[in-house]
C-alpha positions as CSV (number, residue, x, y, z in Angstrom):
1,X,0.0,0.0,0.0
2,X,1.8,3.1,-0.8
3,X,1.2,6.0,1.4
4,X,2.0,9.7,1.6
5,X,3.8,9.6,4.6
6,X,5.8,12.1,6.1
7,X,10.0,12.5,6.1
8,X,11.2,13.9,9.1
9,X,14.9,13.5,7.6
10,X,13.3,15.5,4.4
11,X,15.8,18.8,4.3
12,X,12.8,21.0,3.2
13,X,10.9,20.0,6.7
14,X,12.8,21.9,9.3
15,X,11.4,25.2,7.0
16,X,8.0,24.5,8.6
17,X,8.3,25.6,11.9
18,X,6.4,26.7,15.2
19,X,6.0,29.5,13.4
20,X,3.5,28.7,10.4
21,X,1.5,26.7,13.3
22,X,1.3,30.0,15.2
23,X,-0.1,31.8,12.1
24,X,-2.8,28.8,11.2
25,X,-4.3,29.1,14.8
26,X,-4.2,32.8,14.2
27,X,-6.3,32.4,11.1
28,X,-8.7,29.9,12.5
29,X,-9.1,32.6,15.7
30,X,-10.3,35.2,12.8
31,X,-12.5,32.6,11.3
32,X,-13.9,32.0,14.0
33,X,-14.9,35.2,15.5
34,X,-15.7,36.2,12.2
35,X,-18.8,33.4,12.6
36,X,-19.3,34.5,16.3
37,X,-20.0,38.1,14.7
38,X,-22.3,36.7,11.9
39,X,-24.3,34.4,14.6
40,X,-24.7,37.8,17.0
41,X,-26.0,39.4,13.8
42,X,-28.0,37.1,12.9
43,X,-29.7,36.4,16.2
44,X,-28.9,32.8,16.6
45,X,-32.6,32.0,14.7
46,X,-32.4,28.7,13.4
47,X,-35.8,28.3,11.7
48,X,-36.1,30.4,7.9
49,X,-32.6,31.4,7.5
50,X,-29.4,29.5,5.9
51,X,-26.9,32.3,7.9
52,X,-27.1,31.1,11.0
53,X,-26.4,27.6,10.9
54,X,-23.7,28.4,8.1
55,X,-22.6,30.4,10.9
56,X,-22.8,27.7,13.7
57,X,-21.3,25.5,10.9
58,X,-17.9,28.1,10.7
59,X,-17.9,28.5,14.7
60,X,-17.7,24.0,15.0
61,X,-15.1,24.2,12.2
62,X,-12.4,26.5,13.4
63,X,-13.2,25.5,17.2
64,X,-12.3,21.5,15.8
65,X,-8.9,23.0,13.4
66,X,-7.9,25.2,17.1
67,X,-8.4,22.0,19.1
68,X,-6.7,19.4,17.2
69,X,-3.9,21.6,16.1
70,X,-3.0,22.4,20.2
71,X,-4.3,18.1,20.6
72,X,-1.5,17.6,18.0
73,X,1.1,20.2,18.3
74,X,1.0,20.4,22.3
75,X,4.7,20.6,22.8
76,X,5.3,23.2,21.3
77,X,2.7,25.5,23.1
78,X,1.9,26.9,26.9
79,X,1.0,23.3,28.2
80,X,-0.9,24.7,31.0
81,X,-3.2,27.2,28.1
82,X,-3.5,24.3,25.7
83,X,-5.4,22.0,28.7
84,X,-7.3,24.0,29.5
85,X,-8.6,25.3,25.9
86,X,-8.8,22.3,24.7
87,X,-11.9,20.8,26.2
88,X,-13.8,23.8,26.2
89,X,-13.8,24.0,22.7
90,X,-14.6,20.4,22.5
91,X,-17.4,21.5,24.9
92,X,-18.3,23.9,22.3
93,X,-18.1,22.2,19.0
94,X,-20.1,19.1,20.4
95,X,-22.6,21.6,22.1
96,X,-23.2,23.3,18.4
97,X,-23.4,20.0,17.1
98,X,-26.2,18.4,18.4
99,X,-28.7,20.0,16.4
100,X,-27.7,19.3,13.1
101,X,-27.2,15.9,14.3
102,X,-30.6,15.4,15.1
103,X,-31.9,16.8,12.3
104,X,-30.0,15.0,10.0
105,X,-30.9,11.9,12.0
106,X,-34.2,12.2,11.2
107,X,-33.8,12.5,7.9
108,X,-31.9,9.6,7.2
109,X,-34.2,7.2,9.2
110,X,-37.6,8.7,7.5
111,X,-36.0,8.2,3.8
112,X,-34.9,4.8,5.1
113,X,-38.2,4.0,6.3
114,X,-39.8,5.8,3.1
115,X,-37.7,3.1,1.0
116,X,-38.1,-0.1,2.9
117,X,-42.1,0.5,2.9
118,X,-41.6,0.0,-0.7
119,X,-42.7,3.9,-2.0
120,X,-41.3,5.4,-4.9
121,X,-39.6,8.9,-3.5
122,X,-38.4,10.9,-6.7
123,X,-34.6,12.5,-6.0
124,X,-36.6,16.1,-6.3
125,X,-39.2,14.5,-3.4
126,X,-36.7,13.0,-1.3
127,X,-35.9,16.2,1.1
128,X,-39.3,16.7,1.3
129,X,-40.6,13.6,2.4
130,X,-37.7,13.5,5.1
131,X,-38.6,16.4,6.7
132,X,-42.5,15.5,6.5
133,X,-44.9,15.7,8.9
134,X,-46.1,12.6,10.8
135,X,-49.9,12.9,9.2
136,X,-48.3,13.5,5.9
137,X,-46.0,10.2,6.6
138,X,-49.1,8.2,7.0
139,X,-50.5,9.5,3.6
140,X,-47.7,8.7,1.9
141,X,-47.2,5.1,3.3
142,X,-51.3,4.4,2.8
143,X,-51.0,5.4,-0.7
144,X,-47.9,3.1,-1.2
145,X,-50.0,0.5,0.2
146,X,-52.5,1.7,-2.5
147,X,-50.0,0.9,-5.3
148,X,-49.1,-2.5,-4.7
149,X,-50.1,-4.3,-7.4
150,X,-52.7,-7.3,-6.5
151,X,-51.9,-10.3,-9.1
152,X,-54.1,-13.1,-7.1
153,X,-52.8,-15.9,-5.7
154,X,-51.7,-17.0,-1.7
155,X,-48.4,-16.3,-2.4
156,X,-49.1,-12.9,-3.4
157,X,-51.7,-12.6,-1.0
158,X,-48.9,-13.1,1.9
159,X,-46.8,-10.4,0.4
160,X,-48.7,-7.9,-0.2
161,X,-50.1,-8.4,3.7
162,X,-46.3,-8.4,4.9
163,X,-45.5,-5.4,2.4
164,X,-48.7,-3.6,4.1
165,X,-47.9,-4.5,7.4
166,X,-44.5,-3.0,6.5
167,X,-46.0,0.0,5.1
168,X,-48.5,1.0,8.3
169,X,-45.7,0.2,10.6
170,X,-43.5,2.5,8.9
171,X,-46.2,5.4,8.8
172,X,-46.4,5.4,12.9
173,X,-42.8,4.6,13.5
174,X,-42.0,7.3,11.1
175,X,-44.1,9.5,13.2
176,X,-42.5,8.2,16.6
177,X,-38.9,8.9,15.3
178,X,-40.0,12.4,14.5
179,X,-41.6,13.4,17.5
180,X,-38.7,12.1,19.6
181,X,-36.6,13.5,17.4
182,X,-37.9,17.0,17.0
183,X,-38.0,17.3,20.4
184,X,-34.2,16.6,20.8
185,X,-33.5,18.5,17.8
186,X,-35.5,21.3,20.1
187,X,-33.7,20.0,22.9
188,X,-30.3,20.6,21.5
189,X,-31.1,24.1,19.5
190,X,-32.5,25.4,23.2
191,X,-28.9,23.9,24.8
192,X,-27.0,25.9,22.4
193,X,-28.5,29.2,22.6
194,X,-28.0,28.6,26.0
195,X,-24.5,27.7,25.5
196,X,-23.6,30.6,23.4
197,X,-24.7,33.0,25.6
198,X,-23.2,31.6,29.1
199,X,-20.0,32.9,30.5
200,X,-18.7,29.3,29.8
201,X,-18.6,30.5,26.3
202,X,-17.5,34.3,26.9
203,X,-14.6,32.8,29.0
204,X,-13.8,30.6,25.5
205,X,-14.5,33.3,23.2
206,X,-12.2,35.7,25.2
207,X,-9.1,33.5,25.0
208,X,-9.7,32.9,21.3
209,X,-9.8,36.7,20.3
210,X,-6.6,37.2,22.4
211,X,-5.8,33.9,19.9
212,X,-6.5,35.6,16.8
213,X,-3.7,38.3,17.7
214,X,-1.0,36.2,20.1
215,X,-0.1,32.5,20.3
216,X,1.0,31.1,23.3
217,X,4.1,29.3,22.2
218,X,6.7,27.9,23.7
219,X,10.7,29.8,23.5
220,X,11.9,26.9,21.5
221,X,8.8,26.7,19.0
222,X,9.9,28.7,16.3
223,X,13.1,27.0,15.5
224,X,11.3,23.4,15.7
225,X,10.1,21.3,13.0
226,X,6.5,20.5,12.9
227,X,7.0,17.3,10.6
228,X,8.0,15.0,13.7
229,X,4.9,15.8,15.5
230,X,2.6,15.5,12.4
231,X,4.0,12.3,11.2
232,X,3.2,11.0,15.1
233,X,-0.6,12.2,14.0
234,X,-0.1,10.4,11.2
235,X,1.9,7.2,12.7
236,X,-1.6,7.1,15.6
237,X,-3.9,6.7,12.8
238,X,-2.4,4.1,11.0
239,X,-1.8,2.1,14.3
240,X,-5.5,2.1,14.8
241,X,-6.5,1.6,11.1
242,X,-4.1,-1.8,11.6
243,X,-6.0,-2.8,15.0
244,X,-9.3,-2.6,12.8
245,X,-11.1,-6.2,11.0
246,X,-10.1,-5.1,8.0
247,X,-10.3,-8.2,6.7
248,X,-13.8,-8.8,8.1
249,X,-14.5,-5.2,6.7
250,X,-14.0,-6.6,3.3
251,X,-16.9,-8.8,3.1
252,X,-20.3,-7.3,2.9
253,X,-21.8,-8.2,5.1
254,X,-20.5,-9.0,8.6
255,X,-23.1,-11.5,10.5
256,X,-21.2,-10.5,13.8
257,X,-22.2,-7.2,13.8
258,X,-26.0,-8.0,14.2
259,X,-24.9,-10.4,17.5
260,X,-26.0,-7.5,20.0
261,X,-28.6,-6.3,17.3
262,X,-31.4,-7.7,20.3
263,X,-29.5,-6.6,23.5
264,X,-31.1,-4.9,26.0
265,X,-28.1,-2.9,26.4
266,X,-28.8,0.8,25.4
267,X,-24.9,0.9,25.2
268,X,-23.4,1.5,22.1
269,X,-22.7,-0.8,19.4
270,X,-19.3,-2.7,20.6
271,X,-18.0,-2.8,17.2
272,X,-18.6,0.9,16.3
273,X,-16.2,1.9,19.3
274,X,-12.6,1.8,16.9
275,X,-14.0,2.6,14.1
276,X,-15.3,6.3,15.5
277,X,-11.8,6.3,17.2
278,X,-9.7,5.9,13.4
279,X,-12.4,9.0,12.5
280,X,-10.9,11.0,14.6
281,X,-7.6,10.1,14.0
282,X,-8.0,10.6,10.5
283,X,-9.3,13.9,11.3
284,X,-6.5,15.0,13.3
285,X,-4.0,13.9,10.0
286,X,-6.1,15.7,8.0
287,X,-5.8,18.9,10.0
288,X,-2.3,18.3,10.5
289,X,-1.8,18.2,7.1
290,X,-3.8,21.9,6.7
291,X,-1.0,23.3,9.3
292,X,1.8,22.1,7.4
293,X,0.8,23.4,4.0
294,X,-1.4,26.2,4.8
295,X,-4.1,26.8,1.9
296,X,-1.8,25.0,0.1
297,X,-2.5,21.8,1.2
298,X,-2.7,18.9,-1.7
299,X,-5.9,17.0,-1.8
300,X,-5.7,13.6,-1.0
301,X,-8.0,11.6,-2.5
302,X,-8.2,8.3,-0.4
303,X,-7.8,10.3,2.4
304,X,-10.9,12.4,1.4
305,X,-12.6,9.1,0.3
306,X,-12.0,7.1,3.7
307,X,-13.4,10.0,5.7
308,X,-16.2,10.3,3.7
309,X,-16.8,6.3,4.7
310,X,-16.3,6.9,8.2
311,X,-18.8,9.5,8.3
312,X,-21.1,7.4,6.6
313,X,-20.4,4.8,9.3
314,X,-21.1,7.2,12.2
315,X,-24.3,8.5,10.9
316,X,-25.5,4.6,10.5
317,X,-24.7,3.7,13.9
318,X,-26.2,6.6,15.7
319,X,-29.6,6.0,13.0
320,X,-29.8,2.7,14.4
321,X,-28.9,3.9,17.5
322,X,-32.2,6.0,17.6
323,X,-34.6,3.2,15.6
324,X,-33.4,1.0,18.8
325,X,-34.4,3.7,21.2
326,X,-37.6,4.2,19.4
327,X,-38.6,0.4,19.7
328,X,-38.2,0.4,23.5
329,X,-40.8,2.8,23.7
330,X,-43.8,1.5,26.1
331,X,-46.8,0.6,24.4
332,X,-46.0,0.9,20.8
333,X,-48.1,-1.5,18.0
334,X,-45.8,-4.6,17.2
335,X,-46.3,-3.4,13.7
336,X,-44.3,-0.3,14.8
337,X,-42.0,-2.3,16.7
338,X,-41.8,-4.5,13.4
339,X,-40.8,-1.2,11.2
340,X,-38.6,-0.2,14.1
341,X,-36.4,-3.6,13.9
342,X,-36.2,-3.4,9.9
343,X,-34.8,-0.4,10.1
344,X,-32.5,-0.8,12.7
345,X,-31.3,-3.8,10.5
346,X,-31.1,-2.0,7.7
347,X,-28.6,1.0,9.8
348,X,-26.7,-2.0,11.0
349,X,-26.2,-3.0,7.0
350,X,-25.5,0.5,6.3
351,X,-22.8,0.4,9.0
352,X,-21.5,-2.8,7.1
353,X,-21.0,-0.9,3.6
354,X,-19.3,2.2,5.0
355,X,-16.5,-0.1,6.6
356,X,-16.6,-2.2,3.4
357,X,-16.1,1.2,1.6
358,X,-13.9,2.6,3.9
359,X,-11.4,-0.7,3.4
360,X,-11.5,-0.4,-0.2
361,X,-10.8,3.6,0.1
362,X,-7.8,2.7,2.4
363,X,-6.1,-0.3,1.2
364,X,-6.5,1.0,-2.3
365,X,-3.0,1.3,-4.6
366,X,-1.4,4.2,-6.0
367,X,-1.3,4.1,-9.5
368,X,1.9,5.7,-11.3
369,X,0.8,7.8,-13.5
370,X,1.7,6.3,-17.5
């Protein structure tokens, strides 16, 4: 497998110093109370406008870059700053987070549910119908049940009844996912208006600004090389990509991961664990990678592919995450419960392709160029 890895002994390397890392947090500390200035302007709203969750989208960005660059790069800045930045602005980028989370959440598991019940969703319908309402969920599913063709026969007989049993199921679960949704979606947007206007954040957005202007870095930092401590970044992540079933990830489908598909246990899935691990990794090398070239920085196609998997990944396991949660809801129809477990199934499958995918992405050569 040939990999861009990084030469310390490269003589062009000691020309990146603790210097161009001091002027990348400085421009992520502009970005980022650039955004803060947009979201004050905008008033936070999150329903009717695009500005202020592109916004909320720029204040999460720049407050991940700031926090893995001081994560990665620690020795070379005030030790005693860096620890104490660096959870608050993982505080704040998780805090910011939630919301869009949920929503897209929703959406995922209503278009899942949309094509399991068997109804056709046109790629112009498909945003709409996953951001329906619950009454307009049950419309659609009872005229899918509509369209199912009726040929005659026992045989057929049994599947259209499974396909319509399918089909109602879907309808109410597809309501109960977005009520429990919304309301965390609500939940969360609540949190983070909160959030941004606590002195929790004024403390963080304080120590950025004086960021944006001077970086704490240590006397030795601008005569050392960053390489060393960007090729560790990138040294971590291929240590945990190794510790991965890879080789399991190559076959698609993985009849292990469904063995704690029934547990009780509201704990995560014990194979998603690693995998969310490598995804942070890989965004740490990524990031690395932006400090050491600046807006230069070459675009790396399997890394860009590979990430793209593991976000795939992630979204599937917290989607099944949330069908599970919506099945142990008291008193629900075992129709609902039925529509519930497909889909959950069918996340779990999802979680299968994006580590199929994210092998192939990873292990794939380099081909010379002709």
């Amino acid at each position: 497998m040939a990999q861009q890895h990084l030469d310390p002994t490269d003589p062009t390397a000691g020309a990146v110093t603790g210097d161009a890392l001091a002027g990348y947090l400085r421009a992520q500390a502009t970005e980022f109370l650039r955004a803060l200035r947009l979201h004050r302007e905008t008033g936070g709203q999150a329903a009717g406008a695009a500005e202020p969750v592109d916004a909320a989208r720029a204040l999460r960005r720049s407050a991940r870059r700031i926090s893995a660059s001081l994560h990665t790069f620690r020795p070379l800045l005030d030790p005693d700053w860096s620890e104490e930045m660096r959870p608050e602005l993982a505080w704040l980028s998780g805090t910011l987070g939630l919301e869009h989370a949920c929503e897209a959440r929703l959406e995922r598991l209503l278009l899942a549910l949309h094509r399991l019940s068997g109804a056709t969703v046109l790629p112009a319908q498909a945003v709409d119908v996953a951001v329906a309402a619950g009454s307009r969920a049950t419309g659609a599913a009872r005229a899918a049940t509509a369209a199912v063709p009726s040929t005659g026969g026992p045989a057929h007989a049994t599947a259209t009844t499974e396909r319509g049993t399918l089909t109602v199921g879907a309808a109410k679960a597809g309501a109960l996912l977005e009520r429990q949704l919304t309301l965390a979606r609500t939940r969360a947007h609540s949190t983070a208006l909160q959030a941004l206007g606590s002195s929790r954040f004024h403390a963080v957005a304080d120590k950025v600004a004086v960021l944006a202007s001077e970086v704490p870095l240590t006397p030795a930092a601008s005569a050392t090389a960053l390489h060393p401590l960007a090729a560790a970044a990138e040294e971590r992540l291929t240590d945990a990509v190794a510790a991965l079933p890879l080789v399991t990830a190559g076959h698609p489908y993985n009849a292990e991961a469904l063995v704690h598909g029934l547990s009780p246990d509201p704990a995560p899935h014990p194979q998603d664990s690693p995998w969310h691990q490598v995804r942070l990794l890989l965004r740490l090398h990524r990031y690395a990678r932006e400090v050491l070239h600046g807006g230069d920085a070459p675009v790396d196609v399997r890394l860009l592919t590979a990430g793209q998997a593991l976000n795939r990944h992630r979204d599937a396991s917290e989607a099944a995450a949330a069908a599970a949660q919506a099945a142990r809801t008291p008193r629900i129809t075992p129709a609902t419960a039925y529509a519930l477990g497909v889909l959950h199934a069918d996340q779990r499958h999802e979680v299968e392709a994006a580590r199929f995918a994210f092998q192939q992405a990873w292990l794939k050569q380099t081909v010379p160029a002709p």
